[in-house]
C-alpha positions as CSV (number, residue, x, y, z in Angstrom):
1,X,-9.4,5.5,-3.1
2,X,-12.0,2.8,-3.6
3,X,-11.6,-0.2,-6.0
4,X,-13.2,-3.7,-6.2
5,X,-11.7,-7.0,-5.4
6,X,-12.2,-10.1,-7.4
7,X,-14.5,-12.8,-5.7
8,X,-12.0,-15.4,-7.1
9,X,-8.9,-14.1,-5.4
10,X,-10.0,-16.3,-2.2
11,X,-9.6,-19.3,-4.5
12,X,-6.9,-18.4,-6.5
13,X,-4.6,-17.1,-3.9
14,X,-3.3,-14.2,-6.2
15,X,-3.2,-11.6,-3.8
16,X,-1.5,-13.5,-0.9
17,X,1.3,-14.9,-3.4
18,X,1.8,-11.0,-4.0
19,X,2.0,-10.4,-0.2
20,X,4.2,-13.1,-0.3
21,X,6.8,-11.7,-2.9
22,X,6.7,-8.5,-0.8
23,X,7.6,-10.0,2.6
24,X,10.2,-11.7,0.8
25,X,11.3,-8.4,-0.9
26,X,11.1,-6.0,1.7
27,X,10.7,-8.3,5.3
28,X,7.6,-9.2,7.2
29,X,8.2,-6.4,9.4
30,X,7.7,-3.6,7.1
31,X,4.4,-5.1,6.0
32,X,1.0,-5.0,7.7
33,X,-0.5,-8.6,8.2
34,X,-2.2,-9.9,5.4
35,X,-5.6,-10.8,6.3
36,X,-6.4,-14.5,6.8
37,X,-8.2,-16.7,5.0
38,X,-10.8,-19.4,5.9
39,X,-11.2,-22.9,4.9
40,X,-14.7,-23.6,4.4
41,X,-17.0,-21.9,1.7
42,X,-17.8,-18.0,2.2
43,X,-20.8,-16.3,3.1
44,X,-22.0,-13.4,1.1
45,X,-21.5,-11.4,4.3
46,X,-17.8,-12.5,4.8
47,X,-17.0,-12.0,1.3
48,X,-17.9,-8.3,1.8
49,X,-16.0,-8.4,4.9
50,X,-13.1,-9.8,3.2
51,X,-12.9,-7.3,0.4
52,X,-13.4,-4.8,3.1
53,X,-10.0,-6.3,4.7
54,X,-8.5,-6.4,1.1
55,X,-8.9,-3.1,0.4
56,X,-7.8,-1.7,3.7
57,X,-4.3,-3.7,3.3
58,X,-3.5,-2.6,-0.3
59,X,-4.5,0.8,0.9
60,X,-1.8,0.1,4.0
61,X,0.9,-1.1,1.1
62,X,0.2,1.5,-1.2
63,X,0.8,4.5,1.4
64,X,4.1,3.7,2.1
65,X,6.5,5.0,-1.0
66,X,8.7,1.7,-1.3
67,X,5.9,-0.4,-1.5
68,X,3.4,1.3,-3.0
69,X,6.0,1.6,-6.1
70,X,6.5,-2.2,-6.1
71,X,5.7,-3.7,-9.5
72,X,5.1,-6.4,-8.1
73,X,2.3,-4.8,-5.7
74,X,1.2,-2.8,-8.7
75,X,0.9,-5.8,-11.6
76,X,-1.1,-7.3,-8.9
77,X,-3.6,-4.1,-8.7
78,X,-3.8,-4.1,-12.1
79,X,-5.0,-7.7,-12.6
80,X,-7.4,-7.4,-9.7
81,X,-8.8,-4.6,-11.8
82,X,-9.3,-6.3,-15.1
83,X,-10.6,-9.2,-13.4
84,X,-13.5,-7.7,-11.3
85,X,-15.4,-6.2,-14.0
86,X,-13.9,-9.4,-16.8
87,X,-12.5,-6.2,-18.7
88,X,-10.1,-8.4,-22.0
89,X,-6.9,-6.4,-22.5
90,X,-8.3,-4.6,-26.1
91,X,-8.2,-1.2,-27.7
92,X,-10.4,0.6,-27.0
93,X,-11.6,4.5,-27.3
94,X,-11.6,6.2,-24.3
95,X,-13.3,10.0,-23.8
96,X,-11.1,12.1,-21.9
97,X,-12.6,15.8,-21.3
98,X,-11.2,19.1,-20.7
99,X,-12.0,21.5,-17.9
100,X,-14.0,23.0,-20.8
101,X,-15.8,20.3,-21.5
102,X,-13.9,19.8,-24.7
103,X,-13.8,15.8,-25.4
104,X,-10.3,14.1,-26.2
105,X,-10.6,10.9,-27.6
106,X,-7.4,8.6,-27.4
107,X,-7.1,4.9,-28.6
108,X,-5.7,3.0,-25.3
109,X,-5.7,-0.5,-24.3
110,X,-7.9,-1.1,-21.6
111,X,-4.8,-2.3,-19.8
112,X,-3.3,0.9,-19.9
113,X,-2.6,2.6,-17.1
114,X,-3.1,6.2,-15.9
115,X,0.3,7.5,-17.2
116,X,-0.7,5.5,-20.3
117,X,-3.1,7.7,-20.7
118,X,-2.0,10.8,-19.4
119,X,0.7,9.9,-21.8
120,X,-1.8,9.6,-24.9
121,X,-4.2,12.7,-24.0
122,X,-0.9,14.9,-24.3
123,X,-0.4,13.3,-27.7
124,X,-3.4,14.1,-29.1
125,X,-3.2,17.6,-27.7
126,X,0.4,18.2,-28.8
127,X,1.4,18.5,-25.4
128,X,5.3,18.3,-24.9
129,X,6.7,15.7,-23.2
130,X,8.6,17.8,-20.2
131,X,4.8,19.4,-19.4
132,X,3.1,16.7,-18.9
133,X,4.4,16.3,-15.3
134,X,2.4,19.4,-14.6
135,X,-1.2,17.2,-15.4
136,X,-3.6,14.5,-14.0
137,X,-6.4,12.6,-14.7
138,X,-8.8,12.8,-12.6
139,X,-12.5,11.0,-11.6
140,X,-15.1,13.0,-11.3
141,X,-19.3,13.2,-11.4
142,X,-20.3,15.5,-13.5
143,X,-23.6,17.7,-12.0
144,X,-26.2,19.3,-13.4
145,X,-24.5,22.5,-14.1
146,X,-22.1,21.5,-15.8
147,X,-19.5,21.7,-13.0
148,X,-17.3,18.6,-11.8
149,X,-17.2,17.0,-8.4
150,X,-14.0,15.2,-7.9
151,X,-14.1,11.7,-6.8
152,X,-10.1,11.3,-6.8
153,X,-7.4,11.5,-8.7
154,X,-6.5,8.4,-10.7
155,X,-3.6,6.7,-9.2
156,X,-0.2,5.6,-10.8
157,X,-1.9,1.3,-11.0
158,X,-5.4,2.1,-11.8
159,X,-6.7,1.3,-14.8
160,X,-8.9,4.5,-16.1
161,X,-11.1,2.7,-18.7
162,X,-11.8,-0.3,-16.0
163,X,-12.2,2.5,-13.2
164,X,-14.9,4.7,-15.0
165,X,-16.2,2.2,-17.4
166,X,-17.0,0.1,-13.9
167,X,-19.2,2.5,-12.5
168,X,-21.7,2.2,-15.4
169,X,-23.0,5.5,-15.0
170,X,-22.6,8.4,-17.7
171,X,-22.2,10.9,-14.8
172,X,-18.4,9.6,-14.4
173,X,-16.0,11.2,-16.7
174,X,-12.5,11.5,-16.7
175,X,-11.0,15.3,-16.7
176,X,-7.2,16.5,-17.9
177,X,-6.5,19.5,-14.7
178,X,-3.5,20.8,-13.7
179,X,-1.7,18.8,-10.8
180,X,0.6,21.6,-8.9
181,X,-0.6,24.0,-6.8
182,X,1.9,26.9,-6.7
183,X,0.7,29.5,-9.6
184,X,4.5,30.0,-10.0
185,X,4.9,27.0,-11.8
186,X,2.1,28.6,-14.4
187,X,5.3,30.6,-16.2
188,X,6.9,27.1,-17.7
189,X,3.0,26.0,-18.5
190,X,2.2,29.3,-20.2
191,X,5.8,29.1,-22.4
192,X,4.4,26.4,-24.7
193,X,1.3,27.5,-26.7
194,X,-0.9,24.1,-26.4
195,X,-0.5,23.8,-21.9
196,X,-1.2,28.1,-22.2
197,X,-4.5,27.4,-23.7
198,X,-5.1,24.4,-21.4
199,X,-4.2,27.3,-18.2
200,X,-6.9,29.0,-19.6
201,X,-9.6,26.8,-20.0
202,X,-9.1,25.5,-16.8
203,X,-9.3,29.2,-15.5
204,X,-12.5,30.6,-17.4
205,X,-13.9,27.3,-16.3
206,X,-13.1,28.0,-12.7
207,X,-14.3,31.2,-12.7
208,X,-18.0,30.5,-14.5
209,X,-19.0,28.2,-11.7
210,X,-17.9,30.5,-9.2
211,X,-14.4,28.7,-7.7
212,X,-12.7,31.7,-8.1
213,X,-13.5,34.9,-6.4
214,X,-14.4,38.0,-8.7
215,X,-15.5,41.1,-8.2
216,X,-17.7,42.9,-10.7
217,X,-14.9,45.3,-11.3
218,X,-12.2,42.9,-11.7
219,X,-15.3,40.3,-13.6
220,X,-15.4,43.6,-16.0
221,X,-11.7,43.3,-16.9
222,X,-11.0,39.8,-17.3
223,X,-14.2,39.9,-20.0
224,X,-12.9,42.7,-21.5
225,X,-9.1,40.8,-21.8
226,X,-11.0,37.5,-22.9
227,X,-12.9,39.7,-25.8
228,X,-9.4,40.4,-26.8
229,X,-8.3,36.7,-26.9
230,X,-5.4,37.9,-24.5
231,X,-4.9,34.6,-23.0
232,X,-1.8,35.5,-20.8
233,X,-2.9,39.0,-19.8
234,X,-6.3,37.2,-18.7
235,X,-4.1,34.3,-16.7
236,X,-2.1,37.0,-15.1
237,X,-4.9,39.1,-13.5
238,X,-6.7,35.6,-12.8
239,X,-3.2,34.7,-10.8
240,X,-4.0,37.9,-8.2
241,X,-7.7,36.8,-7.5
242,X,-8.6,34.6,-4.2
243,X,-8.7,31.0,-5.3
244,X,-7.4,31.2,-7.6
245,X,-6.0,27.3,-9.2
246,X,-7.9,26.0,-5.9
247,X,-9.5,22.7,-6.2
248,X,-13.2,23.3,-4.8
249,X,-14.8,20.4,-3.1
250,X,-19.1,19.7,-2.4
251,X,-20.5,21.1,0.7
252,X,-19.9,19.2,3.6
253,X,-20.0,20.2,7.4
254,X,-17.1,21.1,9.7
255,X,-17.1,21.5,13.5
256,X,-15.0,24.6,12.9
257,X,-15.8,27.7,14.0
258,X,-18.7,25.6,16.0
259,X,-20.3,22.2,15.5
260,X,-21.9,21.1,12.2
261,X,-21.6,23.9,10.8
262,X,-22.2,24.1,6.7
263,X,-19.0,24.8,4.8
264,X,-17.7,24.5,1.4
265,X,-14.1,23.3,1.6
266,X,-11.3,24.2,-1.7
267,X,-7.7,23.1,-1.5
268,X,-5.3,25.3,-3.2
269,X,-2.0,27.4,-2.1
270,X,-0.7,25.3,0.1
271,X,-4.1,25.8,2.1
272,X,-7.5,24.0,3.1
273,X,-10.1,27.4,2.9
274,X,-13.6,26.7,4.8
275,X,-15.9,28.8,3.3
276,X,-19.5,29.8,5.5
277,X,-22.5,31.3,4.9
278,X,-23.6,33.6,8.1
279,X,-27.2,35.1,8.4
280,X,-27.8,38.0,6.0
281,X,-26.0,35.8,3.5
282,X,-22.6,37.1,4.3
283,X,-19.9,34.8,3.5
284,X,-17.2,33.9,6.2
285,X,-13.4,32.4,5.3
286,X,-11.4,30.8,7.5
287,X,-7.9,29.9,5.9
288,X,-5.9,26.8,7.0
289,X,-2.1,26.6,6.0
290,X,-1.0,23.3,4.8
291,X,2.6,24.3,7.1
292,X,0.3,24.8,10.4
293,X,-1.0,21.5,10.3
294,X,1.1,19.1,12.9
295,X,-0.9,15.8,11.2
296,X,-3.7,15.0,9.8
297,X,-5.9,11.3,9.3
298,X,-9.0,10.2,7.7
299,X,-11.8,7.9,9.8
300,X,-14.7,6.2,7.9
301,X,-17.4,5.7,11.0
302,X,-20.3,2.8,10.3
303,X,-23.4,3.2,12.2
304,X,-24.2,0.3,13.5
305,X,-27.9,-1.1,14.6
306,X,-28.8,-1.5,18.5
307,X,-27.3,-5.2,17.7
308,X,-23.6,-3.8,17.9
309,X,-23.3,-5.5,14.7
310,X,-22.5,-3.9,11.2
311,X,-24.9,-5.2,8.4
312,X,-22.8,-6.1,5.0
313,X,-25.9,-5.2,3.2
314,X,-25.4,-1.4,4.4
315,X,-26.1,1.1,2.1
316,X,-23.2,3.2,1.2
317,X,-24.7,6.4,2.0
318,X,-24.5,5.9,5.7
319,X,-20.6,5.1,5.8
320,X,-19.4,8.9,7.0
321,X,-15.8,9.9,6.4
322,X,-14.4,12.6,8.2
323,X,-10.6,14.4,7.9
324,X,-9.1,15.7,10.7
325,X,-6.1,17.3,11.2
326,X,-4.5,19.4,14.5
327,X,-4.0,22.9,13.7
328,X,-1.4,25.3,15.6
329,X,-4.3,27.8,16.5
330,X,-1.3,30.0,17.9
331,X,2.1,30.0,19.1
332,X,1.3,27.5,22.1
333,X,-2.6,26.1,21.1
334,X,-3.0,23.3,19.2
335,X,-6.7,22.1,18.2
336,X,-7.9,19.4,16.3
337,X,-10.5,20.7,13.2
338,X,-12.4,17.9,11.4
339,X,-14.4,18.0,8.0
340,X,-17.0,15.2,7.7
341,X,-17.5,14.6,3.8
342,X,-17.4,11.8,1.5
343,X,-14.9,13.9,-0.4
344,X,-12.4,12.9,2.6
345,X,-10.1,11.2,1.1
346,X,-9.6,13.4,-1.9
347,X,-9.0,16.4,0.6
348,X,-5.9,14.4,2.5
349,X,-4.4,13.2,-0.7
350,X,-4.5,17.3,-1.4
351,X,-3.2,18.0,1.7
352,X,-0.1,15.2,0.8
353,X,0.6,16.5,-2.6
354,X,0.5,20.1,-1.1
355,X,3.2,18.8,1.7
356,X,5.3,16.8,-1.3
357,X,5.5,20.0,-3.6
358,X,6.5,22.7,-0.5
359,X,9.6,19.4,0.2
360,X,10.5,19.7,-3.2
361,X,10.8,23.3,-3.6
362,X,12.7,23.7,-0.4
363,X,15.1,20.7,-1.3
364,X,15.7,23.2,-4.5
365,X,13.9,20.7,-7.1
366,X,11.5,21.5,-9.6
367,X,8.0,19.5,-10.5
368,X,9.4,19.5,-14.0
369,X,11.4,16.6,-12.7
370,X,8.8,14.9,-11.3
371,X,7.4,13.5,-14.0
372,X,8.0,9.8,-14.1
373,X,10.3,8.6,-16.9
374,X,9.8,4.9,-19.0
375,X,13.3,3.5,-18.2
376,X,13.9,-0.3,-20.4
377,X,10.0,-0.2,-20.8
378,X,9.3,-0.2,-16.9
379,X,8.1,3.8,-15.6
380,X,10.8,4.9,-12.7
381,X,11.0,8.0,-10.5
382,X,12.7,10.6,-11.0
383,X,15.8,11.6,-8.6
384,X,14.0,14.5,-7.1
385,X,10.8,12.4,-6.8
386,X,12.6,9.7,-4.9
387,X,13.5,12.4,-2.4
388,X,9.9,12.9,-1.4
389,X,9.3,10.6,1.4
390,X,6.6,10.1,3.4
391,X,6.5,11.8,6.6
392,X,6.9,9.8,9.8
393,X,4.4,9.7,12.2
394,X,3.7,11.8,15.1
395,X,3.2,11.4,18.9
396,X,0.1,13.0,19.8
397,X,0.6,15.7,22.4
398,X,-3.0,15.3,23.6
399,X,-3.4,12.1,26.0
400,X,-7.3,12.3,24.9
401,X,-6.5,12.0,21.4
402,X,-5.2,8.5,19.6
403,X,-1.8,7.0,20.4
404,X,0.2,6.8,17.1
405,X,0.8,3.7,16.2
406,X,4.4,2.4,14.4
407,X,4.0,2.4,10.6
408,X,4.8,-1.5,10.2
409,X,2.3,-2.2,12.6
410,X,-0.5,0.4,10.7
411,X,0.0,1.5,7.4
412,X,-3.7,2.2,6.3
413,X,-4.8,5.8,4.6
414,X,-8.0,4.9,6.2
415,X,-9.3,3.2,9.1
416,X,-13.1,1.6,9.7
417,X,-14.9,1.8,13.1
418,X,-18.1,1.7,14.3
419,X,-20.1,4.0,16.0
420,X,-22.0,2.9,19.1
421,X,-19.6,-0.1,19.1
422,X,-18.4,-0.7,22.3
423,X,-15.4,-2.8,21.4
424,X,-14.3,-0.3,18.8
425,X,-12.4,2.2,18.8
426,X,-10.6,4.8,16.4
427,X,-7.0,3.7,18.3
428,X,-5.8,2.7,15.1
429,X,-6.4,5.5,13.3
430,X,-3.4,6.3,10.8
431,X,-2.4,9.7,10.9
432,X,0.0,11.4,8.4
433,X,3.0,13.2,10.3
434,X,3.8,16.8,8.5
435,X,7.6,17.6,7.4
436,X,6.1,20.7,6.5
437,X,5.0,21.4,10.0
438,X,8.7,21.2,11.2
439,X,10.0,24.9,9.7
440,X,7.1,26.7,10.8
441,X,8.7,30.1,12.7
442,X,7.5,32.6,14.5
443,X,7.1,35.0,12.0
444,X,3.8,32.6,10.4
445,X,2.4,33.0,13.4
């Protein structure tokens, strides 16, 4: 999750008054320390570095659920937004596309925020109102085959218009997906005629750019129930195929089953699959369930040049992300697996969602309920969304590995270190604890 922070917020001292309100909401010890300013004129270097530290603290706030629901955190985000990129509160037109490539237009205020807009698309498309809970918006680049590379999905304070208007590139669109990941829920989806079609869109999609696996037999049949216009029959046989619903990510490099090795990563049934081509162009899977993972964190590594110093001027090409999570290999092996792509980020916040949904369902809620519901004007969460919490974090059980630090002394989804630095290191790291890990049996072993 990447957004820009005003130049003026060092002179208007908006952002500390916010971190002000929440210390005096929710105690100084829950929050991480806001960063400090200085009292002389910046450099352009330090004003990078202090965005930088700006970033990294609302990152900190917004992963824990009490704060990162604060309006008052969240009004803040929003005018930080607007005031970046001098965006006036207007209406405007905004293009919202399907996983067809249909194009949605909806009049929104470039104010609005994503459920705003959410809220608007499923207007426009007739969508009912207890469905729409089942759907995000999310940013992606669009290639040049017509496929969609996901940046990330568009958080509850972001602005959409700012965010993709911002980037000033016509290879940024905005795309209407489905946001749950057990095909179960496809049966309330497929009741109502406008989120069936939207199943199926999403699904032909899927399977012309090759997310899904098909064989020609089972290609044969699902063309055959498509000439027919048999939308559910076609969603039914799709429900049985590998990858089915998956979110597929651009290929990265893993160090699993050996060290950079080339891999195509998708996120889907309460799994991370890695995906290998060996020699002879065989294809390899290796299947990682969401409920085997003890933790997981994301690490953004800087080069840095033989000085030992990082250049603000860098080019953001050579800032390398990399997830990691520790994997119960078997009943009494724990390893460590890491992905290095820039997708990172988008992959944990998978892995979270995929952890939040299995909580639910256990607890006996639905994701019908997780939709979040206007209440005096002002959006609230639902009951059985309030029940989702984060998950605490873990003590490593590997002395090599990173100590986990308390979550009022480190709250950020991502942590910045150098590499080749000898007074850094990845110590800080923030790693997400897994509830899910906790009912793993013998028997998924």
């Amino acid at each position: 999750m990447h957004f820009s922070i005003p130049e003026t917020e060092s002179r208007s001292g908006d952002s500390g008054g916010s971190a002000y309100v929440l210390r005096k909401e929710y105690g100084a010890n829950v929050l991480p320390a806001f960063p400090p300013k200085k009292l002389f004129s910046l450099t352009p270097a330090e004003v990078e570095q202090r965005r930088e530290q700006l970033e990294k603290y609302m990152q900190a706030v917004r992963q824990d659920p009490l704060l990162g629901s604060s309006e008052t955190f969240n009004s803040f985000l929003r005018r930080a937004q607007q005031e970046t990129q001098q965006v006036p509160t207007e209406e405007v037109s905004l293009e919202v596309l399907l996983s067809n490539g249909q194009k949605v237009l909806v009049n929104v205020l470039t104010s609005d925020q994503t459920e705003d807009v959410l809220e608007a698309v499923a207007a426009k498309l007739d969508l009912p109102d207890d469905l729409i809970g089942y759907f995000s918006l999310f940013l992606v680049r669009e290639k040049e085959d017509g496929s969609f590379s996901f940046v990330r999905k568009l958080q509850e304070f972001e602005l959409p218009y700012v965010s993709v208007t911002s980037l000033r590139s016509h290879e940024y669109k905005i795309v209407l997906r489905k946001s749950y990941w057990d095909s179960a829920y496809d049966d309330d989806v497929m009741e109502n005629r406008v989120g069936l079609n939207l199943l199926y869109a999403q699904t032909v999609s899927d399977i012309e750019h090759g997310w899904i696996l098909v064989t020609k037999e089972q290609h044969r049949q699902l063309k055959s129930l498509q000439e027919k216009v048999s939308k559910k029959e076609f969603l039914r046989l799709a429900q049985t195929l590998r990858h089915y619903g998956y979110l597929r990510f651009d290929a990265c490099v893993a160090d699993f089953p050996e060290k950079d090795c080339p891999v195509v990563v998708s996120a889907g049934n309460s799994e991370l699959s890695l995906q290998l081509r060996l020699p002879g162009q065989q294809l390899r899977e290796g299947s990682f369930r969401v409920t085997r993972m003890r933790c997981w964190r994301v690490t953004s590594s800087v080069p840095l040049p033989s000085g030992g110093t990082s250049s603000p001027s860098r080019g953001r090409g050579e800032v390398r992300l990399e997830l990691a999570f520790e994997y119960l290999m078997s009943k009494d092996r724990l390893q460590w697996v890491t992905i290095t792509s820039p997708q990172a980020i988008m992959m944990s916040i998978c892995l979270q969602s995929m952890v939040d949904e299995l909580m639910v369902k256990k607890s006996g809620g639905s994701i019908r309920k997780m939709l979040r519901r206007r209440v005096g004007g002002t959006l609230r969460r639902s009951e059985s969304q309030q029940a989702v919490k984060s998950p605490p974090l873990l003590e490593s059980p590997d002395a090599s590995r990173e100590s986990m630090v308390k979550l009022s002394s480190k709250l950020s989804a991502v942590s910045l270190r150098g590499i080749g630095s000898p007074s850094t290191d990845a110590s800080a790291s923030a790693v997400h604890g897994n509830f899910a890990f906790e009912g793993i049996g013998d028997e998924d072993l």
